[in-house]
C-alpha positions in Angstrom: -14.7 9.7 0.5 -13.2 9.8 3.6 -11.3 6.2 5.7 -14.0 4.8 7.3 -16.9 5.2 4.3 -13.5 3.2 2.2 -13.3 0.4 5.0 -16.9 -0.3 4.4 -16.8 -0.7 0.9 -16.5 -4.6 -0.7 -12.6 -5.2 -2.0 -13.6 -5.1 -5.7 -15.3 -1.5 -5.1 -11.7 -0.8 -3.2 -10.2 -1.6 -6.6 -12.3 0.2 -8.4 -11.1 3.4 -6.6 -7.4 3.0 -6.4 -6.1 1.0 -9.1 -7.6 3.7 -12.2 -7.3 6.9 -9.9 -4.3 5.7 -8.1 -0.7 6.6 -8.3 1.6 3.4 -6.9 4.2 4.7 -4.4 6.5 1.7 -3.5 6.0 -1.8 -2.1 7.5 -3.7 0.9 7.5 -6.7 2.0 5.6 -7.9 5.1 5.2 -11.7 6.2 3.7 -13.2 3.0 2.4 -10.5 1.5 3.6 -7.6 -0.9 2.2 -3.8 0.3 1.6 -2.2 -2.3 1.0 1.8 -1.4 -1.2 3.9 -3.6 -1.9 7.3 -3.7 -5.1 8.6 -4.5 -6.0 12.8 -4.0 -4.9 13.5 -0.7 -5.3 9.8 0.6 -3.3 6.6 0.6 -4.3 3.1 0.3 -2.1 -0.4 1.1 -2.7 -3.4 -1.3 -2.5 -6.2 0.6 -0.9 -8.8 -2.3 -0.2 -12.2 -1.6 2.4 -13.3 -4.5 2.2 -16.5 -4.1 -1.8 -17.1 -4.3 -1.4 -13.7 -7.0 -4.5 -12.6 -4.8 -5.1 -9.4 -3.5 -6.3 -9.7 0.1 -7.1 -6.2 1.3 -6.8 -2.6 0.6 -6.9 -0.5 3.4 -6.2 3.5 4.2 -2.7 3.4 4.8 -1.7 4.4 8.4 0.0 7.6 8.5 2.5 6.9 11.3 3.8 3.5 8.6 4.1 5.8 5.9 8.0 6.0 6.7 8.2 2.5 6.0 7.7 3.0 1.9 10.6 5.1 2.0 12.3 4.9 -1.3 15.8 5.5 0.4 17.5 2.3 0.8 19.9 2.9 3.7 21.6 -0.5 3.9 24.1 0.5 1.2 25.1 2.8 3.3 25.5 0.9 6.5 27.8 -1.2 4.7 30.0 1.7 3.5 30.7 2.9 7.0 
């Protein structure tokens, strides 16, 4: 299933897809949600997870250029050494 056949699909179909087939990456943070990233085949997936509501919002095909940002290198340990 390619992005935009995924985008059209209802969020509990979404679910269906990622959370059995999927293999969970990392999370960040962003505003008041968790982003949960996913990787399923070839293709990734955010889960849009508001902690507070324990709701999930969203899951979208994960941008490719933001990918960077679930980096599992935490550099601010480092930044602190130097």
């Amino acid at each position: 299933m390619n992005p935009k056949e995924f985008e059209k699909l209802p969020l509990n179909k979404k679910g269906e897809i990622v959370f059995p087939n999927g293999e969970y990456i990392n999370a960040i943070k962003h505003d008041k949600f968790d982003l949960m990233l996913y990787r399923v085949a070839t293709n990734f997936y955010e889960v849009w997870y508001n902690p507070k509501s324990q709701l999930v919002h969203d899951i979208a095909p994960a941008i490719h250029e933001r990918l960077h940002l679930y980096s599992k290198v935490d550099l601010n340990n480092l930044l602190k050494a130097s």
